[in-house]
N, C-alpha and C positions, 0 to 999 in steps of 0.2 A: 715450456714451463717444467717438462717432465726430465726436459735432460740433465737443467741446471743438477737434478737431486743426486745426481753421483757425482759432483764433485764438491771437495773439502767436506768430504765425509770420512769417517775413521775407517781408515784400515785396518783390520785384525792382522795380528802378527804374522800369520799362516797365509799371510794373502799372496800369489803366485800372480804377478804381471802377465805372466804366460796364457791364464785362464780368459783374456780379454776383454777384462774392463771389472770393476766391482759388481756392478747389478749379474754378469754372466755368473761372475763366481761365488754369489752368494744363491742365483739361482732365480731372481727376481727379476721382474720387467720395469722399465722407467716410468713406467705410468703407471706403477702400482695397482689399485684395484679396479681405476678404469680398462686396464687390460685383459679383465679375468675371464670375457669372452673372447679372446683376439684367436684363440684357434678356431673358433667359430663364426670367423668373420664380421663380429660387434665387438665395437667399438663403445665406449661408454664415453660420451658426453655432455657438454652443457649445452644445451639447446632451448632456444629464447621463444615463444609462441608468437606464430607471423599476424594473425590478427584472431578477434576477437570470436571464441567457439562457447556453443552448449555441450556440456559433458550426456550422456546418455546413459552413463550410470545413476546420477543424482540427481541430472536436469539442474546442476547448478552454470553458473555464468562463469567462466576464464578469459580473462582481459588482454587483451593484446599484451606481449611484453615479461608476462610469466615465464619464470625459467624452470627447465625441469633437467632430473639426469636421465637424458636418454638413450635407448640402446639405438646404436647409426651402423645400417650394413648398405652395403651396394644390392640392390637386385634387378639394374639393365642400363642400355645405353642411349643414350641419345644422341643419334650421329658417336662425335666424339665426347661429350659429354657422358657423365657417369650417373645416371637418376641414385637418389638415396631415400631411404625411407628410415621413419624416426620412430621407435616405440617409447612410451612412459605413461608414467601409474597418474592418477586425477590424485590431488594429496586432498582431496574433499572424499574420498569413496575408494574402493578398492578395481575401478571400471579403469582399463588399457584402453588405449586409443593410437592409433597409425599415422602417418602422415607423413608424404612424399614429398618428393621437387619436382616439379612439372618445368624442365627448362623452355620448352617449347610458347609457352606462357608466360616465362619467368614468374612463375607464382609457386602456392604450396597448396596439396590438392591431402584432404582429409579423407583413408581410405576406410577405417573403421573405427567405432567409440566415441564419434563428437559425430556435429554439425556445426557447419559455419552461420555465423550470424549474419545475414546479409545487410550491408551497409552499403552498398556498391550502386553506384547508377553513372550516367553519363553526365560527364560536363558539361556538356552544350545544353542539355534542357534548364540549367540553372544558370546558365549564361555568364560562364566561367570563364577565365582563361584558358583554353586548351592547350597544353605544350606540342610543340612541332612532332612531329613521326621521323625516327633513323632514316625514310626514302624522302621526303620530303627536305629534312636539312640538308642533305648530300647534293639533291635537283638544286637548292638553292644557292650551293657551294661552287656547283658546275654550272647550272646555267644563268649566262646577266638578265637571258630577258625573262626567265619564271618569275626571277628576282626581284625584278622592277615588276610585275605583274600582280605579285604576293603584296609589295608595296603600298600599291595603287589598291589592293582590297582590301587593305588593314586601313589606309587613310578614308575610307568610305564607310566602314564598320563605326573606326571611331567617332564620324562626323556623327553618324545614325542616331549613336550614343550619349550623345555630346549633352542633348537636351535633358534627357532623364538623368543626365551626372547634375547639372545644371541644379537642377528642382530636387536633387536628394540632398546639395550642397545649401540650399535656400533654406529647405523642412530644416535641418541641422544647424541653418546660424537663425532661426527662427526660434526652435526653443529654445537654445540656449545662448543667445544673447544677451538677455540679464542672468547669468549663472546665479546671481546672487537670490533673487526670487525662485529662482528655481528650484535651489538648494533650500530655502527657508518651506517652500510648498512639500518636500518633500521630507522632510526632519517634521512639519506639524502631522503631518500624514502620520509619520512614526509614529510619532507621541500619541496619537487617538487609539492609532491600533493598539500600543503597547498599555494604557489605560484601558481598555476595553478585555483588555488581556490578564489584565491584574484585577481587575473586576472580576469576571470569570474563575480563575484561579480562588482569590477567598468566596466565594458564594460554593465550589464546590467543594475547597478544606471543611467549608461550617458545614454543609449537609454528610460530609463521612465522618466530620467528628461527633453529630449529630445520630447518626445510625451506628457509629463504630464499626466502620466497614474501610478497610487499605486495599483500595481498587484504584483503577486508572479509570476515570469514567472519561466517557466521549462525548462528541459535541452535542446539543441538543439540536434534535431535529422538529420541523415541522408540521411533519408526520404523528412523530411519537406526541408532541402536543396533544394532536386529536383525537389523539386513540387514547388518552389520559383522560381527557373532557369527558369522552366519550363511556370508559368505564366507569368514572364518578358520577355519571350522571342515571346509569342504569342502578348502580349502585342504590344512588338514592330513590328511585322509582322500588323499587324490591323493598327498602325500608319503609315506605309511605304505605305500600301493600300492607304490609305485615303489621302495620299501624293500625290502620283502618278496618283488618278482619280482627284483632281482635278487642276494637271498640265496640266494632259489632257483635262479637261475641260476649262480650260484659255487657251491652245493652239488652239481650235476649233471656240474658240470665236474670236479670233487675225484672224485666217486662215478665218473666215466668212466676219470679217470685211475690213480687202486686196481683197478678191475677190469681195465683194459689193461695192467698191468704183472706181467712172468713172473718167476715166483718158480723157482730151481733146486730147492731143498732145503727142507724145513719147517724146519730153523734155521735159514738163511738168509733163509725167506719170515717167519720169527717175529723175526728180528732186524730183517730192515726193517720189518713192521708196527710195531714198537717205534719206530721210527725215523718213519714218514711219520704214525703216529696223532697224535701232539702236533703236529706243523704243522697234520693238516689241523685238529685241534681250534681250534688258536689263530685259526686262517683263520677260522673261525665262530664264536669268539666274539668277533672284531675287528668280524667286520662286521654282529653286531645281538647285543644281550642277551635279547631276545625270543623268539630261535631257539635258545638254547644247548640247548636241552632237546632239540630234535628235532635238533640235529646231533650231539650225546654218543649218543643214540638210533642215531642213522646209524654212528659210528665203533663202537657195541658191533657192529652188527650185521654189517660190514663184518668185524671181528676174529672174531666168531663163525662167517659162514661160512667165514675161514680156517682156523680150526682145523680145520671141520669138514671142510672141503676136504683137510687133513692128515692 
């Protein structure tokens, strides 16, 4: 790509055939500013990521397949092979990271600033197809009788198999045999969830247009249920308290004030009892229903030791 760029390019008047070639004689490299470490033996390239790494600067995720510009030099051999190693910048953070060719492997070995995400297990525990091995194709290339031998254990594998294809083949024209119910089973299915959805949705626009609150609320749990119960109901326990002490305390106050006041004459003290019994009753049953029993209670007993006091 880098050579195409010196031709049917302008030549300046002063250009000298002799200086050997345009890029010499203006002083430039073909690769332009991928070159600008080539005295340094990097090379700047596009380099694609072999599979999927964690960054170790940001601890973000890079996907197999990301391409970066990176700096590529040689640093040894393998046999005849040349191992290379790749540097380039996270474009999520400012963290470098390494990464070599392992020919021995045929793989790419991450030397610093990532870790590999491992995805990697063996085929045969998943009962995979395995592809053949380079010594293994070669025996079967050269010899007839491994060949017939390989043969004979692929046709005893697949009989093994035969059954459990069998009954995965059955389960599969089992449900979907009638596609057509199956399709309709699964479209009413939608429909409930997506009604149930829409439900949800207006019950919680009306409680934030209700508070005037622009939040994202979350699903209701039920947990948070009980622990809701649970505070409205202590709630109202602490109200009924506070109810109740200071019924009690307007009742002691009424009862101080009957007993402090001097009666002249038992018709006089039976004409004001007649007189202060209905306030103080109404007094107590204004301020709880819960108590009227034990404040009617209070006013007989008040009126009885008048008499009796008579």
């Amino acid at each position: 790509m880098g050579e195409r760029k010196g031709t049917n390019l302008y030549y300046p008047p002063d250009y000298d055939p002799r200086a050997g070639g345009l890029n010499k004689f203006l002083g430039t490299h073909a690769l332009r500013e991928r070159a600008r470490k080539l005295h340094m033996g990097i090379l700047i390239i596009r380099f694609e990521m072999p599979y999927n790494i964690w960054c170790d600067g940001c601890g973000n995720h890079i996907g197999m397949g990301v391409r970066y510009n990176a700096e590529k030099k040689k640093i040894g051999m393998y046999f005849s092979t040349p191992v290379y190693q790749f540097r380039m910048k996270c474009h999520l953070c400012d963290n470098h990271f390494e990464i070599k060719t392992d020919p021995a492997n045929l793989d790419y070995v991450i030397v610093s600033g990532a870790r590999r995400q491992e995805n990697r297990w063996d085929p045969k525990e998943n009962e995979q197809v395995v592809p053949e091995t380079k010594e293994v194709s070669c025996r079967l290339y050269d010899d007839a009788m491994y060949k017939l031998e390989h043969g004979l254990e692929d046709k005893k594998v697949a009989t093994s198999r035969d059954s459990a294809l069998k009954n995965a083949i059955a389960l599969n024209d089992t449900l979907w045999k009638d596609d057509y119910s199956s399709n309709c089973a699964l479209r009413a299915l939608f429909r409930e969830k997506r009604r149930d959805l829409k439900r949800k949705q207006s019950v919680d626009s009306a409680l934030l247009k209700k508070t005037g609150l622009d939040i994202d609320l979350v699903q209701e749990h039920e947990n948070d249920i009980k622990l809701a119960k649970s505070l409205t109901h202590k709630r109202d326990i602490k109200k009924k308290k506070k109810r109740d002490a200071g019924l009690e305390l307007l009742v002691s106050i009424v009862r101080s004030k009957n007993n402090s006041k001097k009666m002249p004459c038992p018709s006089s003290r039976l004409k004001l009892q007649n007189q202060e019994s209905p306030k103080v009753q109404d007094v107590v049953d204004n301020a709880t229903t819960s108590k009227a029993t034990s404040s009617s209670s209070l006013v007989n007993y008040d009126s009885s030791s008048t008499d009796s006091d008579t």
